[in-house]
Structures are given as structure tokens and as C-alpha cells.
N, C-alpha and C positions, 0 to 999 in steps of 0.2 A: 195564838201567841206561842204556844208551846211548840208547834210546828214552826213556827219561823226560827225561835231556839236551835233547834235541833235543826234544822236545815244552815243556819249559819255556822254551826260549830263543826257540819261536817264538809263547808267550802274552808272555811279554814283548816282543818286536817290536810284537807287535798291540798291546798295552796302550799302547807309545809312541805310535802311529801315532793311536792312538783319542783320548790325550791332545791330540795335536799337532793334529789337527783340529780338535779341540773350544776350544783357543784359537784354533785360528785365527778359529773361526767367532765365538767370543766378544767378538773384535776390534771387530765391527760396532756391536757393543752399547756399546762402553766408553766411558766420557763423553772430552771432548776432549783434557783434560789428559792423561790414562792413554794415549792412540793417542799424543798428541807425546812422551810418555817414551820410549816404545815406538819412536820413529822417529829417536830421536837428543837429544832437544831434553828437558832437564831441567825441573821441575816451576818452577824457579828460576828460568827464563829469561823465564818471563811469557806475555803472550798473543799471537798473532801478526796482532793489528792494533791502528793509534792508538786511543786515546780522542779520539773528536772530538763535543764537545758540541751537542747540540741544542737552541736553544733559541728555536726555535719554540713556539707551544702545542698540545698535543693535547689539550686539555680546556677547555672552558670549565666555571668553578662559577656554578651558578644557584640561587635561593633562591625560586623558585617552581616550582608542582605541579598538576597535572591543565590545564584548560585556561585557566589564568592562562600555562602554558607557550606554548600553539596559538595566545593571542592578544598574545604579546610575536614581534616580528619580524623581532628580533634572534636570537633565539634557537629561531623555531619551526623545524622543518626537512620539516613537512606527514608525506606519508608518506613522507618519507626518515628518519624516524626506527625505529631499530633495535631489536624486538623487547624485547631485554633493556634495553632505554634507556625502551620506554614502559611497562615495566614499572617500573623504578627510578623515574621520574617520576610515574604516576600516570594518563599516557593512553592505559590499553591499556581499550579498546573506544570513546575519542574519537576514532580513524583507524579508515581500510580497514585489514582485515588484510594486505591485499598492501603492500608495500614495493618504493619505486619509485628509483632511484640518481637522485644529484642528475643527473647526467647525460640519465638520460629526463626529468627533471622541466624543464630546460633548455630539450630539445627540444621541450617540450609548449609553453610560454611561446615558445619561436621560432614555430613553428607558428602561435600564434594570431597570432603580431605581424605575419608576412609574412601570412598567408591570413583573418584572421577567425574566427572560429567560429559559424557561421550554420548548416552541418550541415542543410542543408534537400533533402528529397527534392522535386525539384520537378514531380514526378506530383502529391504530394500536396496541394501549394498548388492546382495544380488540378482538386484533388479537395473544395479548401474546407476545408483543413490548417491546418498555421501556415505563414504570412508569414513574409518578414524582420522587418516591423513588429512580431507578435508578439513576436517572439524579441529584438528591439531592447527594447519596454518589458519584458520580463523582465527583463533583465541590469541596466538601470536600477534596477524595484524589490528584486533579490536585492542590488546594491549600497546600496542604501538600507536593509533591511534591516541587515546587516552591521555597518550606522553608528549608524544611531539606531532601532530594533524601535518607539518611542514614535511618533516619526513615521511609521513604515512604514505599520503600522495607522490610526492615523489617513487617511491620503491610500488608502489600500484601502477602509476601511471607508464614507467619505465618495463616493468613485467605484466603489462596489460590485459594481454590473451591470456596466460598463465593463473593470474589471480583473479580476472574480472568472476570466474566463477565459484570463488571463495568468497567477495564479495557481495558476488548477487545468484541467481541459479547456477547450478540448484541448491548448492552450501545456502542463501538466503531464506529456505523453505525451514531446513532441520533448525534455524536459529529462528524465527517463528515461532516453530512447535513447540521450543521449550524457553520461552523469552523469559518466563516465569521462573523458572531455573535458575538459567545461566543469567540472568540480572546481577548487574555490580553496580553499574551508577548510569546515573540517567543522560539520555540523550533527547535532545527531540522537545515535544512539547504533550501534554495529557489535559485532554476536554472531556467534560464527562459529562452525563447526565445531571448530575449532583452540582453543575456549573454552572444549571441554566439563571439566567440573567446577569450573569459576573462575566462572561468573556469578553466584553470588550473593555471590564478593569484586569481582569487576566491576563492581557495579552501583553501589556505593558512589565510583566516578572521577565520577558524574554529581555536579554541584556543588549540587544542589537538595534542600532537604530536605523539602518537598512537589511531591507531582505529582498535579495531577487530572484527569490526560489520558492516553493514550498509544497511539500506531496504528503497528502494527509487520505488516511483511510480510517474505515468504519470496522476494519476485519472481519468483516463478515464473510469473506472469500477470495482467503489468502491463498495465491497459486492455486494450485486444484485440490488444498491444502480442507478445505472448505470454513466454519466458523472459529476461528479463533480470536475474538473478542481484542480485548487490551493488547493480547501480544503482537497483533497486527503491523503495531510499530516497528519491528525487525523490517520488515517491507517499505518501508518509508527512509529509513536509514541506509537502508542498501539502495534505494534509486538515486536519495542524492549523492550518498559515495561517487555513482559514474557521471552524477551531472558536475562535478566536482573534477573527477580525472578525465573524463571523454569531454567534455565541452568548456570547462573551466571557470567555471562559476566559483567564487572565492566561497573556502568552506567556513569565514567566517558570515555570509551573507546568504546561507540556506538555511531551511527550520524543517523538521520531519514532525509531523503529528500523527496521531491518534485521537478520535473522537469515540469515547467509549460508550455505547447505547444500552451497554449488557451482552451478553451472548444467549444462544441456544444449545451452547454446547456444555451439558451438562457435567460432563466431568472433567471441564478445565472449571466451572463453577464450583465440584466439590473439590476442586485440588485445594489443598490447605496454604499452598506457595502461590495463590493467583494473585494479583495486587491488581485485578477490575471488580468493575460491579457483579456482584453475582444475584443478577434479576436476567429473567429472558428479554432477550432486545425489544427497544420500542419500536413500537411498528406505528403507519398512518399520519395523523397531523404533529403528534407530537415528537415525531421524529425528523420532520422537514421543519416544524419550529425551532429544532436545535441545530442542526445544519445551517438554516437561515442565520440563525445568530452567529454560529462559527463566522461562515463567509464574510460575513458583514465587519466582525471584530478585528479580521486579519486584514480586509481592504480596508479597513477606518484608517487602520494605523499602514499599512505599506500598498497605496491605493496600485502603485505600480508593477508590485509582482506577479509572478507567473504562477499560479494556481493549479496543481495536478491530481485528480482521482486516481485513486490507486485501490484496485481490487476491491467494491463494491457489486455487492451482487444484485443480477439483474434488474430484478423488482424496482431498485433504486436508480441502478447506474445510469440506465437511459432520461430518468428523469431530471434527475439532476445534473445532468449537461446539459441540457434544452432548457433546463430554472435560470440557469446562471452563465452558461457561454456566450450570447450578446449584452451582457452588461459586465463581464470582469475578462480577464488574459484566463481564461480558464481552460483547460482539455483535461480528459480520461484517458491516460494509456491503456487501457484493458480493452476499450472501445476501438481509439481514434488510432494509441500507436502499435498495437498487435496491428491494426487492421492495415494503415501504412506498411509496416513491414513484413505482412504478407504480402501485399502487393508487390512490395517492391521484391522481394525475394521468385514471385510468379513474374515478374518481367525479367530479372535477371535469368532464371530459367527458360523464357522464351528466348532471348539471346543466346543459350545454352544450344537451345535447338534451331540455332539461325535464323530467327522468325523478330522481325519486325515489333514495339510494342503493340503497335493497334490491331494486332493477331491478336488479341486480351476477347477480341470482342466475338471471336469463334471459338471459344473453349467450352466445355461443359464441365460443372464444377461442383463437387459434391460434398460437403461441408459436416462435420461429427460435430456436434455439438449447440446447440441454439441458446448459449447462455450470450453475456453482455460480448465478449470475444469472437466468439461466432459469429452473432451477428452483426458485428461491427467489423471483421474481415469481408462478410458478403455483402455489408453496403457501401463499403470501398468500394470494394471489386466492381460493383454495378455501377459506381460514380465513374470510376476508369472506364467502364466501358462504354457509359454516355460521353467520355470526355471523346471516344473514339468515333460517335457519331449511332450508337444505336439509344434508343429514348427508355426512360428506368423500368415501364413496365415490360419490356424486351429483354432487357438486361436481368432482369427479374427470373427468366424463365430459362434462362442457363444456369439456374443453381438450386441445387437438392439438397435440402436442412435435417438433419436428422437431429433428434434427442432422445431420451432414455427412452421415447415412447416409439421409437423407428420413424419413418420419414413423414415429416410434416406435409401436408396436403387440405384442401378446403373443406373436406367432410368431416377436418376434426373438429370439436366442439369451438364453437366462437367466442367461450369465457376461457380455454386452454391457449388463443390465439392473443397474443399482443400487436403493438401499433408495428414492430419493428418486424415480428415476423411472419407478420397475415402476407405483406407484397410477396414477399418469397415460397408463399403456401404452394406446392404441386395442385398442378388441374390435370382430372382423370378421375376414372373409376375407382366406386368403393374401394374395391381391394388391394389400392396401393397403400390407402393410408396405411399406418405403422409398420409398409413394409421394411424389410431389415436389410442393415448396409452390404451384404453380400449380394442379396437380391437385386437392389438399387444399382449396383456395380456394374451386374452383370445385364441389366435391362439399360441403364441410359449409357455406359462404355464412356464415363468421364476420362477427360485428359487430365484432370486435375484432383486428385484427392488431400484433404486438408484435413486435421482430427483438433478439436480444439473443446473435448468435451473430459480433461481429466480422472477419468474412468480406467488409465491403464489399456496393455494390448486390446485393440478392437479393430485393430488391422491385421486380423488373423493369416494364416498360410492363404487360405485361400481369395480373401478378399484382394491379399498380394497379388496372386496367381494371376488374377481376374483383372486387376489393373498391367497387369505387362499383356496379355495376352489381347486388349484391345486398342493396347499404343506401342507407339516404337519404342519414343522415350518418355516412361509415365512420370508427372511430377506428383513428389508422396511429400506430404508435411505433416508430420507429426509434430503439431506446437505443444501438446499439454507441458505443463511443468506439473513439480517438480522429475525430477528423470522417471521416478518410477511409474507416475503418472502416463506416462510418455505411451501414445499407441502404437511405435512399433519400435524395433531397434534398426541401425544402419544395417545391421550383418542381415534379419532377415527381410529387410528391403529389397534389397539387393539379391538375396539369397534367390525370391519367389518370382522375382523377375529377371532374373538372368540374366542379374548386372546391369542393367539399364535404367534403372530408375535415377531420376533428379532428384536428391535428398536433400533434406531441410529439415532440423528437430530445434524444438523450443528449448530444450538444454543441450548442453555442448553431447555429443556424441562420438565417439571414435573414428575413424575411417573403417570404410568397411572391406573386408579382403574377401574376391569370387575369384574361383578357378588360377587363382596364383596370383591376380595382379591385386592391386590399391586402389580401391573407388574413393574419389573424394567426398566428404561429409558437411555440409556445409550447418551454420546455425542459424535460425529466424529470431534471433532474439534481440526486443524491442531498443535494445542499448545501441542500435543503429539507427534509430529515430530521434526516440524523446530528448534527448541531451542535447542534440543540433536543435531541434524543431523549439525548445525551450529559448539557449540561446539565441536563434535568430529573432520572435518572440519579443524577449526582451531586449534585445540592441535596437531593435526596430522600432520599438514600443506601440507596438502594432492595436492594442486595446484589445483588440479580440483575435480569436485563432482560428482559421476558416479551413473549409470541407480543402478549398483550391491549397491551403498553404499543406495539408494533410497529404496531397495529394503529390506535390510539388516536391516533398520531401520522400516520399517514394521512389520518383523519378530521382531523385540524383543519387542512386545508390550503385544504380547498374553500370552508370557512367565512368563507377571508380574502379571499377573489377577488371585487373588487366586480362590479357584475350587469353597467355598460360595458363590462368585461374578458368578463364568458360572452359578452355582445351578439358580443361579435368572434371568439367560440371558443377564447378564452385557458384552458388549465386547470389553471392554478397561480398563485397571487399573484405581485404583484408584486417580483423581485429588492432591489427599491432599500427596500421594508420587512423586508431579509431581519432586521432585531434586535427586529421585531417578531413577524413570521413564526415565530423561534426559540422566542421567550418564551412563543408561545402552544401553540407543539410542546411545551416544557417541562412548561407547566402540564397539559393534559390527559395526559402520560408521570406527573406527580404525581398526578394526582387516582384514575388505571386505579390506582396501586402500593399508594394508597391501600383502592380498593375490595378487591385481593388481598392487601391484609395485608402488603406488603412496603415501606412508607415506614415509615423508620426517624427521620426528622429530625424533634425534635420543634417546632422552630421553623417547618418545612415545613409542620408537623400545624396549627399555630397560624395561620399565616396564610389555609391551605385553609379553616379552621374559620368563619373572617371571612367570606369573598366571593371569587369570582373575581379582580375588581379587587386587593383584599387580595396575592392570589397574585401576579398579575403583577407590583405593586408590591415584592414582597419579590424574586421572581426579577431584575428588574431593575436592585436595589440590589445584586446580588451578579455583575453581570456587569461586564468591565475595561471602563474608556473610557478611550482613549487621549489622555491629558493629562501636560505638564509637573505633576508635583507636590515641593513640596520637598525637596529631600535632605536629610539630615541623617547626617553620618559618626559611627561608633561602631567602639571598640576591636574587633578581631579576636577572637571566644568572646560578645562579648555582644549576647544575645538570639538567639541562632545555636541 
């Protein structure tokens, strides 16, 4: 009995002891009023501080939404606006997704105010870059823009040649590089990672209820620019610019996006002024599940537009034309319209040298670069030359690929080999593989030389040398952008070949002066394609955009080049007919869609049915020209 005493009296101890803790600890939890009963101070006594009124504002009320908000300036706050705030409002994918405190935003506008924003590499001005000057009439027309779009185009489209490279190359690369910068207010449209499952209620913040445009990139490999993430937008804005004054697509019925995945570019990730994700991009399924949903969100809602890739690197770009170009109006101009407008600039050049197009199919062609551009000029090229009667594995064997690793060939590894550039692999001996482009030059004696590998001079003195001394007239293409990219200049084109060379550069270039005279310079830049090939596209409403209409728009470029212009070795029409140039891309993208069964417009059908003239006439009544025309105001819902 005495043990069971003693045994109960020390479960009881425990039990208080276990209680007493368990308030105590309970203490921490207990709201405020409960701890001051607890310490003396009655429920009665009140709280233990003033009421002292605020009557400041913490809110403003606003009775506008989406970007009626970004362009009131009282109340925009750019990307200092807070996730859940552009969500209540209406602008979430009209901002970067990054969110920047007024306070960096401050320092951004001090910065400019004491230092300027010029941002110029000055290797590259002497590499034949941008200028201050450039970069001066940019900021001018982006402000112009801004103000009156009626006037912007007009005063672009009127000085065409003059500004299309303040617009787009190479001025389009330096406003890229520093998008993060020079940001004042948004254009376009921002998809992110951080968006996945909301873009098809996102897409709906754009204010437009037709779109018959839209060129959207991942930035992954801007110009030869390489990863620049979010800023990639500057490249989607400058294309529709010329789809806007070259073909005339109304600038209220285009959209430029950006699809941000992250970058790999580390120090635009630590830049403190970035406004993207700063994670390394998605790679694999989860980065074709976010593209899926993009594409899907924009055709839900405008099933009818015209869908354009814009500088997507390799890895991706080939696949994602073939996911998606027989079920939407889709193309890749890095692909499809580089690759047209080398073509078309290598026939204009064959005219150059009196030669027939289907001479295409006796060239040997020697290609710098095996990214998406590359090899989407060399399976043009090989489409042209089946179209001339030789079959693709033949076609195949007139063209030498090189990349950073020297000339592709079949001994090199078959995981370093993709779908697109095994056909084109060199067969032969070990020891061509990674032979290098002077050697290649100097063993196969192409008529054609093309650089489209962004790397800068790699058409040295002698690989020059080397191309004049095994042709009469060598055609040299230097496509890289931006200029400084560029592998060679017109002056030592010309220089190493003794004035003979047929020049072509992916950014505007000078005319080049040998021995006292003026060699003419011509440029391959894709602004003689895409904008027609777009247009026709969609007047046609063609559904989809084929190898034939790709091909079709090449061919009409040499047609427009008067014989003055071949006199001089020009081979491409004139810039300053670019709304002409367009219309006649258009019409022969119509007439190919028509032979394939894919023009759907029957008014399209109706006026092909007429005349050519017919055609042009009708494409031309359906492109914007930039004019005052009257307004007239109507209640909010109607006609909407």
C-alpha cells in the first residue's frame, strides 16, 4: 500500500509539472489581450497604445484596366507594379515579369540623366557597328512612335532605306543588348515561365480584337547577339515595325512577344536593371509544354494570324517548325526567311553573271556556319536545285558546312550530327573532317561563298584571295548581323579579289571603292522576304506556309532588279520600292498557295482569276497607309 502511495503521489507531481509546462509554452501562442490578463493588466484596461490616426493615403481608386492603366502617368507605376496589383488590374503579361522598387527605377532615370544612354561598345563602331548617331535617331523615332504610330510610319516608310536600319540591323542588335536600360514603357506582350497555365486567360489583357501579325521569340539567339533572355523583345518589335511600313499590316493589328524561359546569360541575370527570370532557361519537356500553351493561347483567340519565330536557337528552332507549321500560318525567319533571301540574292547574282536561274544547280557552295540560318539557307538552296531537276541527295553534295569545329563530314561523331545537318555531312577521308575554311576553299574552289556563323572576320585576306583566284566573278555573302558580327567588309571583298566579287552583307554596308572606281554593295537582309511572304499569307489565308511559297518568294525578287542595277552587280531590288517589292512577294506567295490547293480567300481567288495586275491591285487596297483619317467617337461596347 505504501508503494502504491508513493507511486501515485509521484504521477501526480508529473502530471502538474507536465500541465505547468504546457502552459507555459501555450503562453507564446496566446493572442495579446490573454498574455496582458496574464501579467496583471485586465481585459478592461484597454490596449497599450494611442490611437493615432493616419490619414495619409494608402490607396489610390482608379477606374481604368489593362493598358489604359501603363498609359495614364499618374498612376502607371512601369514595373513597379506588384504582381497581385497587375493581376487586379488587368496588366499581367503588359510588364517584364521581373519587378523593380521605385527606388532602382530612380536610379535607372538618374543614371541616364548624369551619364546618357549611349551603351556603345566602341571596338564595335570600329568594326562598322552602331554610332552615337544611330543610336541618337533611334531614341528620336522610338519617341515618335510613342506619340503619334500615324506619323511614325509615315516618316519611316517615306525615308525607308535611310531608317529601315535604325529600325531593324544593325541599330535593332545595340537596342537588345541594352533592352533592360533603355526601357521606358512597354510594347509587345511578356510570357513567362511563371505564366504557365494562365496564358490562355492572359492573352485576353491585350486590348485588340484582331491580330494579323505576330513574331514572338525565346531570346535565346538574338542576331549573332547570342542569349539575351527577356530583352529579346527589341527583335520582335523591330520585325513588326517593317511588317508595318514594308507590307502594311495596320500597326494596330500586330503583337511582338517574348516568351521568357530564363537565360544562361549570367550577367544579364546579375544585372540589377534586368526585369526577366533570373533562373538558367528551361530546357526539354518542360520547355515545349510552355511553347505549346503559348501557341495554343494566341490561336484560341486570333485562329487566323500569321505566327513568326524569331531567333530561336538551333536546338529548338528546327523543331518547332515541324511541331507546329502543318496545323497553324506558322514560319521561322531565321530558317525559312534568311534562307529565301539567300536564294534569292544567289539568283539575282547569277543574273549578275548572265546565267540562267537553273545554273543554281552547277554551283558549289560553301556555307560558315551550321546553326538554324545556315542550315536553313543550304536546304533552300538544295530545294532550288531539285526544283531545277537534280534529286536532294545530289543537291546535298554541292554544299560544305562548316562550324566552329571546321568542315562537317560523316566521320564526325553521329551524337554531334543532327536531322538537318547529317544530309549535308562531306563524304571522304579521315582527314577532311574539321578541315578549315581556307583549306576547304582552296580544295573544293566554290563559286559560292556564304558566312552565316556570327563569329566576326572569318573570311580572311586569304580565304578572299582564294575565292577570286578560282572564279571570274566569286559570289561572297557575308550574312552575320549585327555588322560587327559581319565576316568580312565590302572594301576587303573586293580588295582580295580584284574587284570582282558579287557582294551581299546581312547589315547594310558601304559601297566599296578598288583602284579608283565604286563597286556596288548590295544587302541580304531578310526585310525582302518576310513582310511580303507574311502579307500574302494572310490575304490568302492560306492556313499554312509551304517549302513551294518559300521558294516562290525568292524567285520574285530578281524579277524587280532593273538591268542598271545587275550593270553594277546589285542583287536585290531596290529598298526604297520596298511596298512594291512586298506586293509582288505577296502575289506570287498567292498564286504557289493557289496551285497547292491551300488559298482559301475567296476574294483572293477572284482577283488572281482577273490578271496579275488584278492581284496587285487588290493586295494593295488592303495594305495601311499612313494618313490622318477622321475620327469619329462611339459609346464604349459599340461596334467592339
Amino acid at each position: 500500500m505504501l508503494n502504491f502511495a508513493l507511486r501515485k503521489q509521484h504521477l501526480a507531481r508529473t502530471a502538474q509539472g507536465a500541465l505547468k509546462a504546457l502552459r507555459a509554452s501555450a503562453v507564446v501562442a496566446l493572442p495579446e489581450y490573454q498574455r496582458s490578463a496574464q501579467h496583471g493588466r485586465s481585459f478592461a484596461a484597454g490596449p497599450s497604445f494611442e490611437y493615432e490616426p493616419d490619414y495619409s493615403k494608402k490607396h489610390d481608386i482608379v477606374r481604368k484596366s489593362g493598358v489604359d492603366v501603363l498609359h495614364d502617368p499618374l498612376y502607371n507605376k512601369g514595373t513597379g507594379f506588384p504582381h497581385a496589383e497587375r493581376e487586379r488590374l488587368g496588366v499581367r503579361g503588359l510588364l517584364p515579369p521581373g519587378t523593380l522598387s521605385m527606388e532602382r527605377q530612380a536610379a535607372r532615370v538618374l543614371d541616364d540623366y548624369q551619364y546618357g544612354r549611349d551603351f556603345i561598345d566602341p571596338s564595335h563602331v570600329k568594326d562598322g557597328g552602331v554610332t552615337k548617331d544611330h543610336t541618337r535617331q533611334w531614341k528620336v523615332l522610338q519617341e515618335l512612335q510613342d506619340r503619334n504610330e500615324t506619323l511614325f510610319y509615315k516618316v519611316l516608310l517615306d525615308n525607308f532605306t535611310t531608317m529601315a536600319p535604325i529600325v531593324y540591323t544593325p541599330t535593332v542588335g545595340w537596342a537588345c543588348l541594352n533592352y533592360h536600360k533603355l526601357y521606358r514603357r512597354p510594347r509587345g506582350m511578356f510570357f513567362s515561365a511563371n505564366d504557365k497555365d494562365e496564358m490562355s486567360a492572359m492573352i485576353w489583357n491585350w486590348p485588340a480584337q484582331e491580330v494579323d501579325a505576330i513574331v514572338v521569340t525565346d531570346g535565346s539567339r538574338i542576331l549573332g547577339l547570342g542569349d539575351l533572355g527577356l530583352n529579346g523583345l527589341g527583335i520582335s518589335i523591330g520585325k513588326l515595325d517593317l511588317y508595318c511600313a514594308a507590307a502594311g499590316f495596320h500597326p494596330a493589328r500586330v503583337l511582338p512577344c517574348v516568351i521568357d524561359v530564363g537565360t544562361d546569360n549570367e550577367a544579364l541575370r546579375n544585372d540589377p536593371m534586368y526585369m526577366g527570370l533570373q533562373h538558367p532557361r528551361l530546357q526539354g519537356d518542360a520547355y515545349f509544354e510552355l511553347l505549346d500553351e503559348f501557341v495554343e493561347a494566341v490561336m484560341s483567340r486570333w485562329p487566323k494570324t500569321v505566327l513568326q519565330f524569331e531567333d530561336f536557337q538551333l536546338q529548338y528552332a528546327h523543331t518547332l517548325l515541324q511541331r507546329y507549321k502543318n496545323q497553324h500560318l506558322v514560319f521561322n525567319d531565321d530558317i525559312q526567311g534568311t534562307a529565301a533571301t539567300a536564294l534569292a540574292g544567289v539568283y539575282g547574282a547569277l543574273k549578275v553573271q548572265g546565267k540562267e536561274a537553273h545554273s543554281l544547280t552547277q554551283q558549289r557552295i560553301v556555307v560558315l556556319g551550321a546553326g538554324s540560318a545556315g542550315m536553313g539557307v543550304s536546304t533552300m538552296m538544295a530545294q532550288g536545285m531539285v526544283k531545277h531537276g537534280l534529286d536532294f541527295d545530289d543537291a546535298a553534295k554541292q554544299f560544305w558546312i562548316l562550324d566552329k569545329n571546321g568542315l562537317i563530314t560523316r566521320k564526325r561523331p553521329d551524337e554531334e550530327l543532327t536531322d538537318v545537318t547529317r544530309p549535308f555531312a562531306a563524304i571522304g577521308e579521315d582527314d577532311i573532317e574539321g578541315e578549315s575554311l581556307l583549306d576547304v576553299v582552296k580544295r573544293v574552289k566554290p563559286s559560292i561563298l556564304i558566312g552565316l556563323s556570327g563569329a566576326g572576320p572569318l573570311f580572311t585576306p586569304e580565304v578572299l584571295t582564294a575565292m577570286g583566284e578560282c572564279n571570274e566573278r566569286p559570289i561572297i555573302f557575308p550574312m552575320s548581323n549585327p555588322t560587327y558580327r559581319s565576316e568580312c567588309t565590302s572594301d576587303d571583298a573586293q580588295k582580295y579579289t580584284g574587284g570582282r566579287a558579287i557582294f551581299a552583307s546581312g547589315s547594310p554596308q558601304p559601297d566599296a571603292h578598288y583602284e579608283g572606281r565604286k563597286i556596288c554593295s548590295s544587302q541580304a537582309n531578310n526585310m525582302y522576304i518576310f513582310p511580303g511572304l507574311a502579307m500574302g499569307a494572310h490575304l490568302g489565308q492560306t492556313g499554312v506556309i509551304t517549302d513551294m511559297m518559300m521558294t516562290a518568294a525568292a524567285e520574285a525578287l530578281p524579277k524587280l532588279i532593273p538591268q542598271q542595277d545587275l550593270d553594277k552587280g546589285v542583287v536585290y531590288p531596290r529598298l526604297s520600292n520596298i511596298r512594291q517589292i512586298s506586293q509582288h512577294v505577296a502575289m506570287d506567295v498567292i498564286k504557289i498557295a493557289a496551285e497547292e490547293g491551300h488559298l482559301s480567300s475567296v476574294k483572293a481567288m477572284r482577283a488572281l482569276a482577273n490578271s496579275d495586275e488584278s492581284l496587285l491591285h487588290w493586295i494593295d487596297a488592303h495594305m495601311y497607309k499612313p494618313k490622318y483619317n477622321s475620327l469619329i467617337r462611339l459609346p464604349t461596347g459599340v461596334l467592339e
